[in-house]
N, C-alpha and C positions, 0 to 999 in steps of 0.2 A: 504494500500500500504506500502508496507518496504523500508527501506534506499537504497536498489538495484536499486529499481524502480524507489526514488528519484531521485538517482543521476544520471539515465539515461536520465530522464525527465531533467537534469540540463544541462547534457550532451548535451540533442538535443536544447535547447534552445540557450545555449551560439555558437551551431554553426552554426543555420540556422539565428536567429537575432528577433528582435521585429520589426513590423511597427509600426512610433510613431503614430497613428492614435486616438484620441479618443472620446466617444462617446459621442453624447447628450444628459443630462440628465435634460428632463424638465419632470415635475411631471404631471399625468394626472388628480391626484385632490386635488388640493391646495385649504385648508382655509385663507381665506384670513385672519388674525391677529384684533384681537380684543376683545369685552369683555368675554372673556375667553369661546369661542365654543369649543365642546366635538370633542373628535378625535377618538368615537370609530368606526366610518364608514368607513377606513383605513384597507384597507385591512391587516390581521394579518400574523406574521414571526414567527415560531417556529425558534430557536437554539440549534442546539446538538452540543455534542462533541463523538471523540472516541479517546480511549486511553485503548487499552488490555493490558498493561506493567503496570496497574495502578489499570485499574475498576477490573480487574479481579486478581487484588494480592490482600497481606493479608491486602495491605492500602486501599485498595477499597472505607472502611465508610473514611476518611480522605478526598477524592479526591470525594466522591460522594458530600460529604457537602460542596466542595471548588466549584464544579459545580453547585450545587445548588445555594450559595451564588453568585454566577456569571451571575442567571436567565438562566443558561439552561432548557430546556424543555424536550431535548429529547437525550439519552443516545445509541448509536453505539454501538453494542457487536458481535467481531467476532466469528462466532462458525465455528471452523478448522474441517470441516469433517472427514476427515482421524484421529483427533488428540481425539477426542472425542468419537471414535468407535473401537471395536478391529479388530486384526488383521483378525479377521474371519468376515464373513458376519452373524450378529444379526441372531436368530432363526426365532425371530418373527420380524420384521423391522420396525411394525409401533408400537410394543407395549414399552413405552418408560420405566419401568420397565424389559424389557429384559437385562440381565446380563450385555450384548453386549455395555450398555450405560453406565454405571459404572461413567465414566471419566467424563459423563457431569456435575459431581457435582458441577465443579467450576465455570459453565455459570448460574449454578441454583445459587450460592449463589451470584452471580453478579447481577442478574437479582431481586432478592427479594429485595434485597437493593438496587438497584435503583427504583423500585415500592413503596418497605417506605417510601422514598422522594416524591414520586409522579413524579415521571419522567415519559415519554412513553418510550420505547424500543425498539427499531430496531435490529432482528437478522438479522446478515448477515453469508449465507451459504456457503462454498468456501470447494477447495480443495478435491477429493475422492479420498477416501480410496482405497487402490492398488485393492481388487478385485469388487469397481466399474466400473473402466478404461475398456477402449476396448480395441481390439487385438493389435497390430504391434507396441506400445510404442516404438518409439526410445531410441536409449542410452542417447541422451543428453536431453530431456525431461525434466521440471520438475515434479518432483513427485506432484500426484494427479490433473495434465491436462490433459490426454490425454482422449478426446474424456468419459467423464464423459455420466455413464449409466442414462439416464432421466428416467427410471422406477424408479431404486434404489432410485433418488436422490427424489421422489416425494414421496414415502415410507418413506424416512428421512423428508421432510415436513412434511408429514403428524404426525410425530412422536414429531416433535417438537409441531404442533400445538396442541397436545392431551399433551402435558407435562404443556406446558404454554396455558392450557383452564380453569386457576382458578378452578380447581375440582382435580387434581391430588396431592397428597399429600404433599396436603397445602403450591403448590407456586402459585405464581400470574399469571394474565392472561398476555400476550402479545399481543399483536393487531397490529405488526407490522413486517412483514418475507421479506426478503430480496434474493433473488436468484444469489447467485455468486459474485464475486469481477473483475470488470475490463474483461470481459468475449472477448474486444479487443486487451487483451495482452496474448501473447503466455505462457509468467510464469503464466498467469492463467487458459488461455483455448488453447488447442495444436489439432492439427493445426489451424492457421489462415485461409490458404488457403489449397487448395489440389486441385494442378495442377494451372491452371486459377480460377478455381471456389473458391469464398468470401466462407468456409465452415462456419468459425466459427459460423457468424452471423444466419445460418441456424439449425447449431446444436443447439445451445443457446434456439432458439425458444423451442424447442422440449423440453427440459430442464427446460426453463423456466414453459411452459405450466403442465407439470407434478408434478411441485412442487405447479404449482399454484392448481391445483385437489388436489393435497395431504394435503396443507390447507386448503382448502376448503371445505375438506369431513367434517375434523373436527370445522372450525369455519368460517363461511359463511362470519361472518362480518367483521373477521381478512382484514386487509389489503395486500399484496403482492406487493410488491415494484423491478423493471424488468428495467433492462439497467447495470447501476452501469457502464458505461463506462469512461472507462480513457480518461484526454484531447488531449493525444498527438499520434500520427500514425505513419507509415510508407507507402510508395509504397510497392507493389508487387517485393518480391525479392532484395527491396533494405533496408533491415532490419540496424537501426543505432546500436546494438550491434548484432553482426555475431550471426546466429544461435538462435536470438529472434524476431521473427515476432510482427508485430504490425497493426492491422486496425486502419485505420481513424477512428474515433469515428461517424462521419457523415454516412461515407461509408457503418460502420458496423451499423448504426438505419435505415439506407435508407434499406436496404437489410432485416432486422428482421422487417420492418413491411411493404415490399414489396413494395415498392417506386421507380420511377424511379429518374436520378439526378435533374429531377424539379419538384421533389415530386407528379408526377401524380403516382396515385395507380395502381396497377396492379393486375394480381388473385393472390392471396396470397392460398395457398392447406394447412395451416395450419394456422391460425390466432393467432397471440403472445395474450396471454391472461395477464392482468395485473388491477393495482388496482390505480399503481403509477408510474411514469416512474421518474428515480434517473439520474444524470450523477455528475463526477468527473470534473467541472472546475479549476484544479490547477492551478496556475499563476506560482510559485517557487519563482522566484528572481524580478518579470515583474508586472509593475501595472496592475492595476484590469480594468484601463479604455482602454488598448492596446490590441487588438486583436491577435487570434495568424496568424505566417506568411498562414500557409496553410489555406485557405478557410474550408477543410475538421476535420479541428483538431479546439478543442473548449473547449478554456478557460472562465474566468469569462466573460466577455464583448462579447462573440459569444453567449451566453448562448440561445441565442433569437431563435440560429438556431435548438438548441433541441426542443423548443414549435414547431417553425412550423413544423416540419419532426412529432411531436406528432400531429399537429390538422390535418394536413395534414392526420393521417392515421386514425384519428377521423372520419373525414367529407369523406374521404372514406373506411370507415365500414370496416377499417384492424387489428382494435385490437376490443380486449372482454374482458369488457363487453363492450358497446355502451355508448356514451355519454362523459361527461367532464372526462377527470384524470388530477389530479395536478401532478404537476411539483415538484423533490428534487436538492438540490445541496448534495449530499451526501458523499461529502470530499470537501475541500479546505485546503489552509495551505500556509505561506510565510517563508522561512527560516531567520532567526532574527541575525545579529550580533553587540554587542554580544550575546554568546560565538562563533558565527561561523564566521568566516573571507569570508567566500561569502554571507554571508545573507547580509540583510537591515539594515539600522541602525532601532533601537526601536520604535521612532519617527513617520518614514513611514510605520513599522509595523503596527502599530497601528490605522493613518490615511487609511494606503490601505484594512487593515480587515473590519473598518467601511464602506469603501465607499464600496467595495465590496459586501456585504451585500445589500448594498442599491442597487448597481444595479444588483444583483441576484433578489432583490424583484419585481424591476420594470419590468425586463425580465422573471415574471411569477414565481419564485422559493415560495412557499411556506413553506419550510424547507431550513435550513443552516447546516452543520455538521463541525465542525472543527476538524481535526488532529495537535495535541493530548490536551492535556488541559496543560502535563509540558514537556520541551525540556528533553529528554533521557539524561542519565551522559556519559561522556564525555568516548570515547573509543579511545584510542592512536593507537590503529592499522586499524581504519577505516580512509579515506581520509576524507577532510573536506565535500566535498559532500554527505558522506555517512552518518554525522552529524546529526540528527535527532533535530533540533531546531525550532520546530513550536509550542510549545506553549504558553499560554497566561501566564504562570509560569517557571521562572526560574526554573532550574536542583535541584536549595536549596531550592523552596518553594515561594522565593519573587514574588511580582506580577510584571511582567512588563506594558508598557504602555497599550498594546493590552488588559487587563485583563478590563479597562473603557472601552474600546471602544468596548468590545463583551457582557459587562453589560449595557452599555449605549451610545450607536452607536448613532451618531452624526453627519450629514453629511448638506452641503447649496451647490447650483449650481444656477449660472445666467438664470436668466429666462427673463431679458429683460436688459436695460439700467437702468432702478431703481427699479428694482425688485430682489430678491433674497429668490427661495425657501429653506426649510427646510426640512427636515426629520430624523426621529429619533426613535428611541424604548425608551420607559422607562421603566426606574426598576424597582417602584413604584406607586402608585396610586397619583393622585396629580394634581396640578396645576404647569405644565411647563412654564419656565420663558426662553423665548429667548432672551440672554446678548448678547451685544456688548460691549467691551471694545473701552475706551474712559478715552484721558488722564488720563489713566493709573486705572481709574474705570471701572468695569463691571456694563453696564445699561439697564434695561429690556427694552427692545425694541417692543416686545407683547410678549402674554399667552396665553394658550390652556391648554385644560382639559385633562388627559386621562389615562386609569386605571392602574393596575400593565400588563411590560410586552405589553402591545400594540402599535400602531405601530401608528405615527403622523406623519400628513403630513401640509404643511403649507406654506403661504409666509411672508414676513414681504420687507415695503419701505429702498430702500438702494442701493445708489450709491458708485461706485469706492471701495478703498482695505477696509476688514474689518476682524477680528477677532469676531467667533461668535462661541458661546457655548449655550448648554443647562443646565438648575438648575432645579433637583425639587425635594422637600424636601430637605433633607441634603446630595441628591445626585446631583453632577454637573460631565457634560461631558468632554471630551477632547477640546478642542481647535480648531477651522478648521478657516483656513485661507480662507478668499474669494477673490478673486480679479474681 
């Protein structure tokens, strides 16, 4: 998503409002605290980041190592269709050596060095090139939405997945395709509607399903990743910037996998086919524990409503293949001030990344993506909104608070009158030491075991206010305040 789309999202937030509402967070399986039980039964959290102003320059190895050292796992790389293809349409479309690809050199040199680290990789596809598009493009349109040809764009699948099948000359495999960005917002898929009828959501399918064939001819096992929706909406006709429509994100998953509004299924004449289902819970300015105003629009704390609209079209045989898909959070991000004067201060940056996380986990998310890893340099002729300050690094490199708390997320929530669970990721392999300060000492309070990178759940006894952190090894967490 670009600063556009930020500041619209910032837009509609500051003027429809936040309900302070928020949610309960008791853990469904807590160890109980003692002589040091293993955590590896906790179900696990991949972390990515994306940042194409960064992975994909010539600081790439700088910024790949500064995410590695931060325990990401898994690397976002957008690939611009239109921007990576000539102005003609390829002779041969699936053969990724045709002339026509030239330009993808620099997702290739992206993608190798993030695989030398041992990263996974997510391409994500957006944008066609002008003679994909279909007939009648409007003049205000943005370039490469309108009504994208689902043959072509499954041909360009397929081309990716022959490029990145570890046999083409000699780059890595990718095991991870992404179909589209935001396919709920009109700056990325045109029209939303046509007339009364929800289009987009129907086209998308068709789109989706062809790219999913186009990877799949070439690598069965690759994964294929289908939603990527944005958290915030519109009604019909009542678009918050004139002339950009926007779906509910509910609206537009309820319709691509033919769901009524109380998720009974219904005949679906084309069944969205998929491997992963992705959504964009951004919060912007707003904690991770308040929901958004519209039931239909879905921020980090709705996230629960993407599972069921997904099992919902599990348990009625509306998506292919059959059976379980996991759940991504495939963008998140909090604007930070400083440098921005409407962000958060650093402080709450940092504790709302953490807890956010924690309840993307608990609400089924088995991936986290965060936008970007360092806040964009300062441009005097954008508004503050249009600011790009969500990362875990300053503009100059320094770490801010956020950079602990997306290496070693930290989070406790009351779970009774003298209980208080835990949870947490570690960086490291080790024996986890849960502190409480006390007169002005940090005192272990219990331990738990658990490897590098996995993901610990836990309770430990404790009444009324506390300051509680994690240690382990010569890594210690942030700080989280209990009451």
């Amino acid at each position: 998503m670009g600063g556009a789309g930020k500041a619209r999202f910032v837009g509609h937030v500051k003027r429809q409002g936040l309900v302070a509402l928020l949610l309960a967070a008791v853990l469904t399986s807590a160890l109980l605290i003692g002589p040091a039980p293993s955590a590896h039964a906790a179900r696990g959290l991949t972390t990515g980041l994306i940042d194409d102003n960064l992975f994909t320059s010539s600081s790439r190895d700088l910024w790949l190592d500064r995410a590695e050292a931060a325990g990401t796992g898994l690397i976002r790389v957008n690939v611009p269709w239109r921007e990576v293809v000539a102005s003609s349409p390829p002779q041969n479309p699936t053969n990724p050596g045709d002339p026509a690809y030239a330009a993808m050199s620099n997702v290739d040199a992206t993608v190798a060095a993030a695989a030398a680290r041992g990263f996974d990789v997510l391409l994500t596809v957006s944008s066609a090139p002008d003679w994909a598009e279909g007939p009648g493009e409007p003049a205000d349109a943005t370039p490469g939405t309108w009504k994208p040809d689902a043959s072509a764009l499954g041909q360009f699948g397929q081309m990716l997945a022959t490029r990145y099948s570890g046999s083409y000359n000699g780059l890595p495999q990718v095991g991870y395709f992404e179909a589209w960005n935001e396919p709920n917002l009109s700056n990325y898929l045109a029209p939303q509607w046509a007339g009364t009828q929800l289009y987009s959501p129907v086209h998308y399918r068709e789109m989706l399903n062809a790219f999913y064939f186009g990877v799949k001819s070439v690598q069965p096992a690759a994964k294929v990743v289908g939603g990527a929706t944005a958290p915030f909406g519109d009604d019909r006709g009542q678009p918050f910037i004139p002339g950009k429509e926007r779906m509910r994100p509910m609206v537009f998953l309820r319709r691509m996998f033919c769901l009524r509004d109380n998720l009974k299924p219904y005949s679906c004449p084309t069944k969205p086919h998929l491997d992963i289902l992705s959504h964009h819970p951004v919060n912007i300015v707003k904690a991770p524990a308040r929901p958004a105003p519209n039931p239909d629009d879905v921020v980090v704390a709705d996230f629960h409503k993407v599972a069921a609209a997904l099992r919902a079209a599990e348990a009625g045989r509306n998506v292919v293949p059959g059976g379980f898909h996991p759940l991504w959070a495939s963008e998140i991000w909090w604007y930070t001030n400083p440098p921005n004067p409407i962000g958060v201060p650093l402080q709450k940056e940092a504790a709302w990344l953490e807890q956010g996380l924690y309840l993307l986990w608990k609400q089924g998310a088995q991936t986290v993506i965060n936008y970007q890893i360092r806040d964009n340099p300062p441009d005097p002729n954008l508004e503050p909104r249009q600011q790009v300050t969500t990362g875990i690094f300053f503009q100059d490199g320094t770490k801010k608070p956020a950079y602990t708390a997306w290496r070693f997320p930290f989070v406790t929530h009351r779970t009774s009158a003298t209980k208080v669970g835990v949870w947490g990721k570690s960086p490291v392999a080790g024996v986890v030491r849960i502190q409480q300060l006390s007169q002005g000492q940090w005192q272990t309070v219990g331990t738990l075991t658990a490897k590098q990178n996995e993901v610990f759940t836990s309770s430990i006894a404790q009444s009324g206010h506390a300051y509680l952190r994690a240690k382990v090894g010569l890594s210690t967490s942030l700080s989280w305040y209990q009451n």
